[in-house]
N, CA, C and O atoms as a CHARMM CRD file, in Angstrom:
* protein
*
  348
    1    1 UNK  N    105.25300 129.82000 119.28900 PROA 1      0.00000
    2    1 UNK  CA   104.05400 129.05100 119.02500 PROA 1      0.00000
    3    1 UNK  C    104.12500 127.74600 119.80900 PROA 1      0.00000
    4    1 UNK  O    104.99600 126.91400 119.55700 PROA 1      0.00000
    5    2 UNK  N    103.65100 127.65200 120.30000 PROA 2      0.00000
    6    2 UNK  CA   103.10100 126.02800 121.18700 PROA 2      0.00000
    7    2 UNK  C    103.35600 124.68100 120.32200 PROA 2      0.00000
    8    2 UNK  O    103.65500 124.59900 119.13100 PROA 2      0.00000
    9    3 UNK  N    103.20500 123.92000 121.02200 PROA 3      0.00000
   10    3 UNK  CA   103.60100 122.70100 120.54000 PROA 3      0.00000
   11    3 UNK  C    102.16900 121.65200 119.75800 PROA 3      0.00000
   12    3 UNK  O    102.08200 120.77600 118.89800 PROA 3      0.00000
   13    4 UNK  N    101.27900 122.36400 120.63600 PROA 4      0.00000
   14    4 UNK  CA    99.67000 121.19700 120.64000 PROA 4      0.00000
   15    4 UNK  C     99.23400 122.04000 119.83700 PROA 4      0.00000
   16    4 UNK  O     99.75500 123.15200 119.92800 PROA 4      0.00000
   17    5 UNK  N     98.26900 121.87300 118.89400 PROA 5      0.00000
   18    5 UNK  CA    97.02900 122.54600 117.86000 PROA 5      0.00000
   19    5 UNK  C     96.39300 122.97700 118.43000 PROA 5      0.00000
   20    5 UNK  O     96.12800 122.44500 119.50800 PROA 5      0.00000
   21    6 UNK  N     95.70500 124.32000 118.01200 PROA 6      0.00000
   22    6 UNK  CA    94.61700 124.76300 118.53500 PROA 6      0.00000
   23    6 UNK  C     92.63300 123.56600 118.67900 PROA 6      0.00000
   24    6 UNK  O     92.17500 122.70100 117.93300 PROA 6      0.00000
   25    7 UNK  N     92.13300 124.13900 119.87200 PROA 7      0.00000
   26    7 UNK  CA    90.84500 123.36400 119.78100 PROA 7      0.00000
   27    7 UNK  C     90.12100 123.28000 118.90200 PROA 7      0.00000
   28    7 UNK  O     89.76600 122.15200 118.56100 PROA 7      0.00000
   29    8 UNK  N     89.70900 124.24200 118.31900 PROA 8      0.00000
   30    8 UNK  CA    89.13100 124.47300 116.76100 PROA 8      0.00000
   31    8 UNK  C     90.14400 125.29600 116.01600 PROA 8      0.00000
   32    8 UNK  O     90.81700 126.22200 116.46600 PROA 8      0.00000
   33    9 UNK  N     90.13400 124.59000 114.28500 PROA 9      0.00000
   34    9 UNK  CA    90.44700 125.06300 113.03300 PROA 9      0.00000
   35    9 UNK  C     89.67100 124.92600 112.04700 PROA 9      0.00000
   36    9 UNK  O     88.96100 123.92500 111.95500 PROA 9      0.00000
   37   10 UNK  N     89.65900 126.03800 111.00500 PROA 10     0.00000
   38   10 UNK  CA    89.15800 125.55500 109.98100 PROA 10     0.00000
   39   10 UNK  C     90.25600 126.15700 108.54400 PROA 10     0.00000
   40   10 UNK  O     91.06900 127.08200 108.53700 PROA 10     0.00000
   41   11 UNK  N     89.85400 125.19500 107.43800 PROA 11     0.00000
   42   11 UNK  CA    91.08900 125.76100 106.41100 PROA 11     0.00000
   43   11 UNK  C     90.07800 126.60100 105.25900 PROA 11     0.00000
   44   11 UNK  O     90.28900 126.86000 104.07400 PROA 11     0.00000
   45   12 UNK  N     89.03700 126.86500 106.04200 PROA 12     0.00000
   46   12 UNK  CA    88.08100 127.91300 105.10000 PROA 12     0.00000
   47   12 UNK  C     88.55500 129.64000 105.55600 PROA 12     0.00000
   48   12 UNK  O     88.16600 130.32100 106.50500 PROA 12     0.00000
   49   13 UNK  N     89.42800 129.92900 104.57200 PROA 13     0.00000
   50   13 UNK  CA    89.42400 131.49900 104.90500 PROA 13     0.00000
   51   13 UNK  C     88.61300 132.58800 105.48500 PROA 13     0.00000
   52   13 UNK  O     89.06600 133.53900 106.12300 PROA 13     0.00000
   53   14 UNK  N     87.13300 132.32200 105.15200 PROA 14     0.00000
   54   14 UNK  CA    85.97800 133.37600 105.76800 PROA 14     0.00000
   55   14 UNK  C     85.66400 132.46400 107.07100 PROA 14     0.00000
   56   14 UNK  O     84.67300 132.91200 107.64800 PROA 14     0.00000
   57   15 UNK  N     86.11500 131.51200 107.60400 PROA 15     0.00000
   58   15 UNK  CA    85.87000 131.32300 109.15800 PROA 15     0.00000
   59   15 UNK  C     86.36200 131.92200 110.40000 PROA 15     0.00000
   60   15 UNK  O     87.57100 131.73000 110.26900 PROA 15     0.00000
   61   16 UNK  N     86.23300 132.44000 111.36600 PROA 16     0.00000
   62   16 UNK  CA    86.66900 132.91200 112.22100 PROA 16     0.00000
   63   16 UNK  C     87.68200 132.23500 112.66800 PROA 16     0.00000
   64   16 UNK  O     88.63000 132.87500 113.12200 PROA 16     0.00000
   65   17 UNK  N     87.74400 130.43100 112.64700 PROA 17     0.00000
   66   17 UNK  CA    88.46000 129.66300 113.45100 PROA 17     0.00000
   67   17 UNK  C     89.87800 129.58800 112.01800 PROA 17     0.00000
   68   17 UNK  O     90.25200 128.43300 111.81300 PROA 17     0.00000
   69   18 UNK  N     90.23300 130.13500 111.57400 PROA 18     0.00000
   70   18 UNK  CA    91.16900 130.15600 110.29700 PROA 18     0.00000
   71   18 UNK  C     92.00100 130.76000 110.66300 PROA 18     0.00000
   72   18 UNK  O     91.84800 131.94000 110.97900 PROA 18     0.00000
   73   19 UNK  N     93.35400 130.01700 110.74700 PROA 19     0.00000
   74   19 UNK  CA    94.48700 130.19800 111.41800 PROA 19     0.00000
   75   19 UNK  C     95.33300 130.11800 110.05100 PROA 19     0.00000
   76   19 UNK  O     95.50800 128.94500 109.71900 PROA 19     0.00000
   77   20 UNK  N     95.87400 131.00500 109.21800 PROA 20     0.00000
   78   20 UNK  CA    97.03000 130.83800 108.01800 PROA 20     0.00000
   79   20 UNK  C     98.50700 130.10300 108.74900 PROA 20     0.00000
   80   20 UNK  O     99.09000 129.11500 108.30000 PROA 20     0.00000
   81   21 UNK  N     98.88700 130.88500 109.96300 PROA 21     0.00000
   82   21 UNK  CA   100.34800 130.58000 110.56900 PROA 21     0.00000
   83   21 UNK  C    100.39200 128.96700 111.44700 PROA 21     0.00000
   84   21 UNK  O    101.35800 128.24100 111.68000 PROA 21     0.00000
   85   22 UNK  N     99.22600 128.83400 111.72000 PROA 22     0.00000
   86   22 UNK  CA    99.27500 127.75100 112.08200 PROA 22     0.00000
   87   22 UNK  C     98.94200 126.33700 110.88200 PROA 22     0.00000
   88   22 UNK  O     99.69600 125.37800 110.71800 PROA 22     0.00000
   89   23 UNK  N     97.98100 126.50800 110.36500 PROA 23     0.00000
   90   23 UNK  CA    98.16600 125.78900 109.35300 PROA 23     0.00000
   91   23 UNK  C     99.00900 125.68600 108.23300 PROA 23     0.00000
   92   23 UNK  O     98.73800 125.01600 107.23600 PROA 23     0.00000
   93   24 UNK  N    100.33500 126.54500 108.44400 PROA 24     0.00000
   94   24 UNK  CA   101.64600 126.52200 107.62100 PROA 24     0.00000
   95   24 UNK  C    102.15000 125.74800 107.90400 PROA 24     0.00000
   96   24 UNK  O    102.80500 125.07400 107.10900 PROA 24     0.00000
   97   25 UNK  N    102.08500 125.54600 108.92100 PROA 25     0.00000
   98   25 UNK  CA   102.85900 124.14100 110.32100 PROA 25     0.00000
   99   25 UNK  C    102.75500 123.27000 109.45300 PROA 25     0.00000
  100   25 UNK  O    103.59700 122.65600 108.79900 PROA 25     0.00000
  101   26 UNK  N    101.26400 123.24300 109.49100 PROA 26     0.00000
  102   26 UNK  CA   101.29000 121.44900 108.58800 PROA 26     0.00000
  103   26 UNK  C    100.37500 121.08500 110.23500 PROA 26     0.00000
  104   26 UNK  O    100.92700 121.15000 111.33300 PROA 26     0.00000
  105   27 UNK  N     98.89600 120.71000 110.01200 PROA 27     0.00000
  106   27 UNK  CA    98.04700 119.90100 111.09900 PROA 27     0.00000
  107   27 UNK  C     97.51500 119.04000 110.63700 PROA 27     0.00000
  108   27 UNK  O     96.43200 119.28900 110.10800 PROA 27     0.00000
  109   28 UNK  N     98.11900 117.37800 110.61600 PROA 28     0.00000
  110   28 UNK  CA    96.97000 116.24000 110.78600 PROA 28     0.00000
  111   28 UNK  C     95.95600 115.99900 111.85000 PROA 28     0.00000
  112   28 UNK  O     95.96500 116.37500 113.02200 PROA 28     0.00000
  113   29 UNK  N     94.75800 115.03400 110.95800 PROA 29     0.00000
  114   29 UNK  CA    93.72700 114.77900 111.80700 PROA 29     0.00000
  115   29 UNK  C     93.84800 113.21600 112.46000 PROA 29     0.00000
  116   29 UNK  O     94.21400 112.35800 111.65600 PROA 29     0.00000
  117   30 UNK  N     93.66200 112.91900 113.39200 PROA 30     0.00000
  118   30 UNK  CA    93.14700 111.65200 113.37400 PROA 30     0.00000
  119   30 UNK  C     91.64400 111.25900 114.24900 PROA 30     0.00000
  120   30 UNK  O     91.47600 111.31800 115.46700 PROA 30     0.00000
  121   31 UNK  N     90.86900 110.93800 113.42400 PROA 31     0.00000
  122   31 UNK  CA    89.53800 110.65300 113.85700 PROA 31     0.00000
  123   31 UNK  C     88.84500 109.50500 113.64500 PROA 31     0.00000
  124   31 UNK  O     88.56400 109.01300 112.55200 PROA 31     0.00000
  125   32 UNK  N     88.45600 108.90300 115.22700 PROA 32     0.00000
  126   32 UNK  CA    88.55900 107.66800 116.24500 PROA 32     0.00000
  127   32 UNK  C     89.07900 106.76600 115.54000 PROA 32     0.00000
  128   32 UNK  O     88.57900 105.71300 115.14400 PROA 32     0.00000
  129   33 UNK  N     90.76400 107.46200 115.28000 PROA 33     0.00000
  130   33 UNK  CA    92.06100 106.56900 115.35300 PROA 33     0.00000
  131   33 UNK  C     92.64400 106.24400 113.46200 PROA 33     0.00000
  132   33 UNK  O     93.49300 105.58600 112.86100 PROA 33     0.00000
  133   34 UNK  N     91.75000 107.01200 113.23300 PROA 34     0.00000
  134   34 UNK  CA    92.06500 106.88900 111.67700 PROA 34     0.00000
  135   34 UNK  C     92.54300 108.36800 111.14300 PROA 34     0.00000
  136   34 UNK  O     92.17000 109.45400 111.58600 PROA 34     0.00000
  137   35 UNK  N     93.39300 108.14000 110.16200 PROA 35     0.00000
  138   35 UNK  CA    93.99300 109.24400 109.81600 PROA 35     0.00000
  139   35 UNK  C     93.24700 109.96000 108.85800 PROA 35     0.00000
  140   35 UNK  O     93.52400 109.41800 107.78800 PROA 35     0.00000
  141   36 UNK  N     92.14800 111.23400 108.57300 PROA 36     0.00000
  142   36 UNK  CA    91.77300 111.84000 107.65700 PROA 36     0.00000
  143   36 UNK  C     92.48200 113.32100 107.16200 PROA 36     0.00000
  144   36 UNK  O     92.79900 114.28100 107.86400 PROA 36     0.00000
  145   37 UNK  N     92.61700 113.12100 105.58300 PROA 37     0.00000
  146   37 UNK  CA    92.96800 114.06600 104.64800 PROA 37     0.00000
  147   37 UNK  C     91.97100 114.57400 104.25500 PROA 37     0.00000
  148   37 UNK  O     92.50900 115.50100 103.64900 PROA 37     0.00000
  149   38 UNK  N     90.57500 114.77800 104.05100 PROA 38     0.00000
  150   38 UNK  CA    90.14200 115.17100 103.66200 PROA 38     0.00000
  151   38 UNK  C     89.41300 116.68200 104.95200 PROA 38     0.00000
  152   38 UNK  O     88.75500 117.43900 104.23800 PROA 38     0.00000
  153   39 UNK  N     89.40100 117.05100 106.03400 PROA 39     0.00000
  154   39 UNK  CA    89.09200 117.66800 107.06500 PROA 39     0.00000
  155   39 UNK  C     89.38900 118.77900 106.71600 PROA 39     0.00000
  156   39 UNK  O     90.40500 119.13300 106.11800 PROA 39     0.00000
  157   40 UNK  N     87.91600 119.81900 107.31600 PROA 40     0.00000
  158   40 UNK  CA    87.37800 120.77100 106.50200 PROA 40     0.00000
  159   40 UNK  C     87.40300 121.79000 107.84200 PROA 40     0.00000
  160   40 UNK  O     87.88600 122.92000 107.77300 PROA 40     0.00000
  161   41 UNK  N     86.94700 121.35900 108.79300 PROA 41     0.00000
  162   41 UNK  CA    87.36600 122.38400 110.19900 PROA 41     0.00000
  163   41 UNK  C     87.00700 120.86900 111.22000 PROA 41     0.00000
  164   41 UNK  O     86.43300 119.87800 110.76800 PROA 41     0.00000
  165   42 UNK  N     87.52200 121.02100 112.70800 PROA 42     0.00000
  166   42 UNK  CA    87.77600 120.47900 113.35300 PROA 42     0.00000
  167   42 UNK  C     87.39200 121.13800 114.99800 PROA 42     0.00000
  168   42 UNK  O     87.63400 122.32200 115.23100 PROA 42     0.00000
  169   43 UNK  N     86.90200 120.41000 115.85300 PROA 43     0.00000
  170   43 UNK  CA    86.93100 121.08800 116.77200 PROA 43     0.00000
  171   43 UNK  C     87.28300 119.87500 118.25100 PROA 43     0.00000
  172   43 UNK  O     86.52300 118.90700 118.23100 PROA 43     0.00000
  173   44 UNK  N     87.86200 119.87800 118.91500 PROA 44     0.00000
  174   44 UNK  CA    88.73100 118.45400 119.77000 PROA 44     0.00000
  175   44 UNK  C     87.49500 118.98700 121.15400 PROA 44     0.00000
  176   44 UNK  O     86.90500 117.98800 121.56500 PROA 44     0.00000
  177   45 UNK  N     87.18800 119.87700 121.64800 PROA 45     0.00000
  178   45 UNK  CA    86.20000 120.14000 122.90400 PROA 45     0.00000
  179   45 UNK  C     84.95400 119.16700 122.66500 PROA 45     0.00000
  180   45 UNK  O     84.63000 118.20600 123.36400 PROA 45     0.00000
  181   46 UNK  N     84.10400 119.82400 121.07800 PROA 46     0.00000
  182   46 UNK  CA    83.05800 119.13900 121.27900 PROA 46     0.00000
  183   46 UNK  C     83.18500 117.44700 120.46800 PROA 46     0.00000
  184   46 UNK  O     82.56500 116.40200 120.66700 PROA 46     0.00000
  185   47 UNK  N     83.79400 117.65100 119.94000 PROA 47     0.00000
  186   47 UNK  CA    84.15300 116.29900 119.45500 PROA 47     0.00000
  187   47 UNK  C     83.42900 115.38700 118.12900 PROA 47     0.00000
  188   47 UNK  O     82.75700 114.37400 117.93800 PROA 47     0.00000
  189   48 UNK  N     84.21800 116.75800 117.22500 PROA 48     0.00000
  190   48 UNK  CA    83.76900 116.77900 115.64900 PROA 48     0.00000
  191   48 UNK  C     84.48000 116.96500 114.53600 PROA 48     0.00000
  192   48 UNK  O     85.42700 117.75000 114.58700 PROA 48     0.00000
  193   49 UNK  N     84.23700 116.43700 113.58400 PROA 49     0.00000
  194   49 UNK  CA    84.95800 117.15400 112.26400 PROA 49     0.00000
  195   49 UNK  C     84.32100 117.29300 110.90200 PROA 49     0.00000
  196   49 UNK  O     83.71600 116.36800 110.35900 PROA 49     0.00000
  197   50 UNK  N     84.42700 118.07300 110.56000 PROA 50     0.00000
  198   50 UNK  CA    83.39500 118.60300 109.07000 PROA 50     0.00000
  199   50 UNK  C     84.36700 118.06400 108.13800 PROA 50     0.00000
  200   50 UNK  O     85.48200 118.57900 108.21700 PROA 50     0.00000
  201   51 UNK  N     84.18600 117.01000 107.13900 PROA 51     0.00000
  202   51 UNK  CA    84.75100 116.45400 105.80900 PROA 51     0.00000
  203   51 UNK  C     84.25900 116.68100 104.53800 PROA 51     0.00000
  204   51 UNK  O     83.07400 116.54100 104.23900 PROA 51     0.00000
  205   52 UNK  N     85.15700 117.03500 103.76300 PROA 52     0.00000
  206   52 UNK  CA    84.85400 117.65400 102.15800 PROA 52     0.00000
  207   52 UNK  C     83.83400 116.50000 101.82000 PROA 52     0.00000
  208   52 UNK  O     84.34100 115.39600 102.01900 PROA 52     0.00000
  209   53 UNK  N     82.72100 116.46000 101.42800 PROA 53     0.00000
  210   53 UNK  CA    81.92900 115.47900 100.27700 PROA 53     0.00000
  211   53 UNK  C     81.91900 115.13300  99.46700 PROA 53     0.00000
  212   53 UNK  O     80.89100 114.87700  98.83900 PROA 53     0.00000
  213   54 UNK  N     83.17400 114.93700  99.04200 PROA 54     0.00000
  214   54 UNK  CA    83.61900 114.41100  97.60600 PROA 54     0.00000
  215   54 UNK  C     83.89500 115.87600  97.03600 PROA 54     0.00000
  216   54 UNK  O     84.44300 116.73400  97.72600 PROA 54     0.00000
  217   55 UNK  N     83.47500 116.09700  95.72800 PROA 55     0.00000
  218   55 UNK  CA    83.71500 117.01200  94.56600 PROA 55     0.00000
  219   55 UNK  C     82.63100 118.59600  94.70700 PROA 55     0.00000
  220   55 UNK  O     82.67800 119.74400  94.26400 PROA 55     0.00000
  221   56 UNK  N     81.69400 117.76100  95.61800 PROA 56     0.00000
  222   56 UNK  CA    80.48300 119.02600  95.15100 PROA 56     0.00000
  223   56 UNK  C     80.46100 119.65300  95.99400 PROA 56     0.00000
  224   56 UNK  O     80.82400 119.36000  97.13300 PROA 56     0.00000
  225   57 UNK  N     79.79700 121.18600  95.41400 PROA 57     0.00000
  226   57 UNK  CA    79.86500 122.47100  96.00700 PROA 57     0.00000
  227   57 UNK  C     78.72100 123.14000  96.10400 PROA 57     0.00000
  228   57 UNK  O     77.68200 122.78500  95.54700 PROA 57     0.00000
  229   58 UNK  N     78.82800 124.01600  96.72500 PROA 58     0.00000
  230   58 UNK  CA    77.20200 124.85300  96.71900 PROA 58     0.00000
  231   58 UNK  C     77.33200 125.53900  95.42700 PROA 58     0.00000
  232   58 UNK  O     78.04600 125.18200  94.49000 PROA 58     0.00000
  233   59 UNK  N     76.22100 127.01400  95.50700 PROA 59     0.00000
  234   59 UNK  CA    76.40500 127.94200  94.47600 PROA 59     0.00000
  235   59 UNK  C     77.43100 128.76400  94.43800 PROA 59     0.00000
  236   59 UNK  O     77.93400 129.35900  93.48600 PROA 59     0.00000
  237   60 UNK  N     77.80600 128.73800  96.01100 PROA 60     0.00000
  238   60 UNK  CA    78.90500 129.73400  95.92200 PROA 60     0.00000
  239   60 UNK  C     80.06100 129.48500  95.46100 PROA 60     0.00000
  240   60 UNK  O     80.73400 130.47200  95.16500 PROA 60     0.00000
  241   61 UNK  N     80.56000 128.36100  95.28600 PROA 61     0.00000
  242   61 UNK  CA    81.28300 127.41100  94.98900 PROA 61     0.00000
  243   61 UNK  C     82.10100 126.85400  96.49800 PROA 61     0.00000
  244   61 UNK  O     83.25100 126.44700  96.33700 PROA 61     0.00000
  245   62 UNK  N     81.70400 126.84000  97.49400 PROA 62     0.00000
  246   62 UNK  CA    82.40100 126.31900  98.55400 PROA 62     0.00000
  247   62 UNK  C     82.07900 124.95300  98.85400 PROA 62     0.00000
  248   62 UNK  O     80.98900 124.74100  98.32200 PROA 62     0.00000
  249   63 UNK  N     82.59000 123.64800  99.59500 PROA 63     0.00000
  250   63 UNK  CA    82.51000 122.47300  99.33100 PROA 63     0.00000
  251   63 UNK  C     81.78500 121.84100 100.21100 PROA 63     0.00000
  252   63 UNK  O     82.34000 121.85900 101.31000 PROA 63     0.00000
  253   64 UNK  N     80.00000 120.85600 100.20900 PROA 64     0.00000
  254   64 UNK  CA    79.80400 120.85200 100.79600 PROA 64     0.00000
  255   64 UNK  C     80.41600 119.66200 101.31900 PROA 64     0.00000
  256   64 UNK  O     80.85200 118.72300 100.65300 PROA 64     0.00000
  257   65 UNK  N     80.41000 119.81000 102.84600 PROA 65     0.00000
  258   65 UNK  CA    80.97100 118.93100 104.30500 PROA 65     0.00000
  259   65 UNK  C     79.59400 117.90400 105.11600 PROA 65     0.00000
  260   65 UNK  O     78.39800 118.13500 105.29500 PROA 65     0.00000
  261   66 UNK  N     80.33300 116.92900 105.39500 PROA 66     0.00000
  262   66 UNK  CA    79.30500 116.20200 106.57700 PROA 66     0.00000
  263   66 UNK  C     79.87700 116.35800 107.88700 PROA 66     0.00000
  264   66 UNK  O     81.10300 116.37300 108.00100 PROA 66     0.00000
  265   67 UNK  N     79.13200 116.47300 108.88000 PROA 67     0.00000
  266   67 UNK  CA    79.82400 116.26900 110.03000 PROA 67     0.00000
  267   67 UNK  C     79.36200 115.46700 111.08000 PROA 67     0.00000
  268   67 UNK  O     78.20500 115.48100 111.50100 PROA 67     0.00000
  269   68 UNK  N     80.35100 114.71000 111.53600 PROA 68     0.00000
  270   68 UNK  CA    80.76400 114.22600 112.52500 PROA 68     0.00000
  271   68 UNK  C     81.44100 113.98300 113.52100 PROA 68     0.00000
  272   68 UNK  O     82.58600 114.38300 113.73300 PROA 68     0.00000
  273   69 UNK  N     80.52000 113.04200 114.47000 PROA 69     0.00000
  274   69 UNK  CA    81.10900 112.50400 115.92700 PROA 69     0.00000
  275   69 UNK  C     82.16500 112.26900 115.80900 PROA 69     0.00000
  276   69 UNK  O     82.65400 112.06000 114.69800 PROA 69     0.00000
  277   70 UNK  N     83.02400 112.22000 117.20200 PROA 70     0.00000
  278   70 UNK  CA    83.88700 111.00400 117.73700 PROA 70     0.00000
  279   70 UNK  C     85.14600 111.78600 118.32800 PROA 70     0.00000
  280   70 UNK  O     85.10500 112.98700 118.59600 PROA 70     0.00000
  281   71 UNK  N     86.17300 111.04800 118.48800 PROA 71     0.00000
  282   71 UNK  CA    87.13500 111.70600 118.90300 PROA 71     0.00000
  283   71 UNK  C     88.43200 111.80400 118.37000 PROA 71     0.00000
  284   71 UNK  O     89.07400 110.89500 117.84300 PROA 71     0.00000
  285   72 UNK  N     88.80000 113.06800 118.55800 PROA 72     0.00000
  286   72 UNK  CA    89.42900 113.81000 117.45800 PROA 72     0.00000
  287   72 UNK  C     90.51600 114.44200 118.19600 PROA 72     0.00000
  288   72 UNK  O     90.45600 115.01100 119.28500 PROA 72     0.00000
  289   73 UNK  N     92.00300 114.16200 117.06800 PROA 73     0.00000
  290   73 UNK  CA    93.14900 113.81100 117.98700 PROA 73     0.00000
  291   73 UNK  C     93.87700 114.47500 116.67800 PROA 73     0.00000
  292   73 UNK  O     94.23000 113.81500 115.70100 PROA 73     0.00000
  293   74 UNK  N     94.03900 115.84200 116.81500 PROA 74     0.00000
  294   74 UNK  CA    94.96500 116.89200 116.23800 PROA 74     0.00000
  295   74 UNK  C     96.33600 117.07200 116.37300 PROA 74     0.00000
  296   74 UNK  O     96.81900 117.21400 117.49600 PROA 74     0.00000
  297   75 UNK  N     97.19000 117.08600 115.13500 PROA 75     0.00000
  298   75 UNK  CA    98.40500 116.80000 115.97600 PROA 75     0.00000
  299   75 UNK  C     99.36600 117.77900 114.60300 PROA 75     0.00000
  300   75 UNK  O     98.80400 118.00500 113.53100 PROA 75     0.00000
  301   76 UNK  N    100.75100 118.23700 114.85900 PROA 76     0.00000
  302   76 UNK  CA   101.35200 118.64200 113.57100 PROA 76     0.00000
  303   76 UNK  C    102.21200 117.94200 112.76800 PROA 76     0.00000
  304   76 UNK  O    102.90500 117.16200 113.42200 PROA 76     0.00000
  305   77 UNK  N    102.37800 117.93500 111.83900 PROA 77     0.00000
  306   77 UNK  CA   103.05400 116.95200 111.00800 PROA 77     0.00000
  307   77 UNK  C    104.40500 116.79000 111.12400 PROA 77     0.00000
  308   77 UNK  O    105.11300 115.79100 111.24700 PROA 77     0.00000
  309   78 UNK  N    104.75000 118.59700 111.02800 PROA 78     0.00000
  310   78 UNK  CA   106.63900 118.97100 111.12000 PROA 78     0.00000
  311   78 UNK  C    106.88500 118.21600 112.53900 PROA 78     0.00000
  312   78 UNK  O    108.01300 118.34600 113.01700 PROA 78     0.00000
  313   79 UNK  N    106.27700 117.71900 112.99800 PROA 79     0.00000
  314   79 UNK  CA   107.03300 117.55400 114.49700 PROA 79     0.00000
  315   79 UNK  C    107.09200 116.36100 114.68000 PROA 79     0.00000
  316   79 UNK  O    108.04000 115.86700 115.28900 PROA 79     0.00000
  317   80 UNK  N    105.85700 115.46700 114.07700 PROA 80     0.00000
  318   80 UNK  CA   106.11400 113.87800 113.83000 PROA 80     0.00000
  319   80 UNK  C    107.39800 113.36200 113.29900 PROA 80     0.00000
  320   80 UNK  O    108.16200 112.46500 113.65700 PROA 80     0.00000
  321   81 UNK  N    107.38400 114.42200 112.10200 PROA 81     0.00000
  322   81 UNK  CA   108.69800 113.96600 111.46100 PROA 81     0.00000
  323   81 UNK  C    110.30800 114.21300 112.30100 PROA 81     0.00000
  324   81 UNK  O    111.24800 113.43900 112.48300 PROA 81     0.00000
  325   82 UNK  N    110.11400 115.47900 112.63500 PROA 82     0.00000
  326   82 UNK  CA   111.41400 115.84000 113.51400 PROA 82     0.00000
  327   82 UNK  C    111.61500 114.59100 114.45300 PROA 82     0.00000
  328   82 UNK  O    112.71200 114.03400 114.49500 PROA 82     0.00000
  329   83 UNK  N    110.37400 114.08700 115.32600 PROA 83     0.00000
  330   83 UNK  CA   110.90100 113.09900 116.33600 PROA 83     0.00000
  331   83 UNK  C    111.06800 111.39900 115.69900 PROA 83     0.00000
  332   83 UNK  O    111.66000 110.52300 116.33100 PROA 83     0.00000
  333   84 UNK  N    110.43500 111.18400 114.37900 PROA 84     0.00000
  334   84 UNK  CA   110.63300 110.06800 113.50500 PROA 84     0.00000
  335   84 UNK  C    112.45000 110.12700 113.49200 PROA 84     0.00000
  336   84 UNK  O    113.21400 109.27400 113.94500 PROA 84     0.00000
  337   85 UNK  N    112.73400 111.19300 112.93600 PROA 85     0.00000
  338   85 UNK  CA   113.95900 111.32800 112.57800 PROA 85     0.00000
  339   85 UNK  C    114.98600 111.12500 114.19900 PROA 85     0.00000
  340   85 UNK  O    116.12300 110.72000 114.43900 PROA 85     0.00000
  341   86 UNK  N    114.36100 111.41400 114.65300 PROA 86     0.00000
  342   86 UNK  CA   115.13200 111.59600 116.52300 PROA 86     0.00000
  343   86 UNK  C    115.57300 109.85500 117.26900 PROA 86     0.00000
  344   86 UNK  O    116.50700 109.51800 117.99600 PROA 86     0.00000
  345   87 UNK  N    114.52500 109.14100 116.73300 PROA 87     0.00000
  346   87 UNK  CA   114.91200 108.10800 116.96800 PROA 87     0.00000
  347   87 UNK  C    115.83400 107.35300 115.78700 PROA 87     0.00000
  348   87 UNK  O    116.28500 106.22500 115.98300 PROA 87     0.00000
């Protein structure tokens, strides 16, 4: 497996862009330079990210997202830490 994240993810199971093995990794977001936990799918080409809306859901019960601009800087967690630890 590569080192860089894929261009698009999403952590919604019925998406096409839903990667289980890669998101085992462990993928932070950072978007224009801020770190978000809450990121719902992601895409670094066009330069977006869909965020949970708080608590609420549709009927189906899935969560609705806003999305937005900017630039979006995907990265994995296990590996931050490995090189934290390196220095």
């Amino acid at each position: 497996m590569s080192d860089t994240p894929p261009d698009r993810l999403s952590v919604n199971p019925s998406s096409p862009h839903y990667d289980a093995d890669v998101l085992a990794r462990g993928v932070g977001v950072r978007f224009k330079g801020e770190e978000k936990t809450n990121v719902d799918e992601y895409c670094v080409s066009e330069g977006w990210v869909r965020l949970a809306a708080g608590k609420a859901v549709d009927r189906k019960g899935n969560a609705l997202t806003i999305k937005l601009q900017g630039t979006v800087e995907p990265y994995f967690q296990n590996s931050e830490i490995a090189a934290d630890k390196a220095e």
